[in-house]
C-alpha positions, -999 to 999 in steps of 0.1 A, spaced: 110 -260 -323 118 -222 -322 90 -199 -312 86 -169 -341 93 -145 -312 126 -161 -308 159 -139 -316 198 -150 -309 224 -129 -295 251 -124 -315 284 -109 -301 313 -99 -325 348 -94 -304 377 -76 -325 410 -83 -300 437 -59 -303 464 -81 -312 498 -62 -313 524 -76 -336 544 -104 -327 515 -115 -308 523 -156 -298 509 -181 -322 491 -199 -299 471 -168 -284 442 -172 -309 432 -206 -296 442 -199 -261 410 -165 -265 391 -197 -280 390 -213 -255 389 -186 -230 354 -174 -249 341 -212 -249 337 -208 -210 309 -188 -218 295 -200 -244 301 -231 -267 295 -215 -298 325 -198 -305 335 -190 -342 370 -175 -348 370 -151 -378 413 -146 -382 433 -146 -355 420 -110 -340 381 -115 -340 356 -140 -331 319 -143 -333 294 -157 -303 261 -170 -305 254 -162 -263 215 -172 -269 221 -204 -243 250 -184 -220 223 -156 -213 199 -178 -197 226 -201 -178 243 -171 -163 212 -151 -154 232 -121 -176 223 -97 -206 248 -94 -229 272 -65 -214 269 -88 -180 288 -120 -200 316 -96 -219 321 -83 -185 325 -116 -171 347 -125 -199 368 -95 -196 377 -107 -157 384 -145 -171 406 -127 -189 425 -107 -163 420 -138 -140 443 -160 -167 467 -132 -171 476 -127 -134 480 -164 -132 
């Protein structure tokens, strides 16, 4: 049962998707995000919406600490 005191933390990501962007982009950033957190809503193709309540305590980071860590996934997956 939740506590009163409880709150989530919500994080909305806008991408900035150029055009011509490849059609399987928005699920490969799905998946990308799920590595944080499994509660990953995809609003479009360009923005997504994360419930990181769970991913703050597991990583032992606030918020800015797990869209940093995402940002390096990121560039991790690109240099690949």
């Amino acid at each position: 049962m939740k506590r009163p005191t409880e709150c989530r933390s919500i994080l909305y990501l806008r991408f900035d998707m150029h055009l011509g962007f490849e059609a399987e982009l928005p699920e490969q950033l799905r998946r990308l995000l799920e590595n944080i957190t499994p509660r990953v809503q995809m609003i479009g193709p360009d923005s997504a919406v994360l419930d990181l309540t769970g991913a703050l305590l597991y990583f032992h980071q606030d918020a800015r600490g797990l869209t940093e860590l995402g940002a390096v996934s990121w560039i991790m997956c690109e240099a690949r």
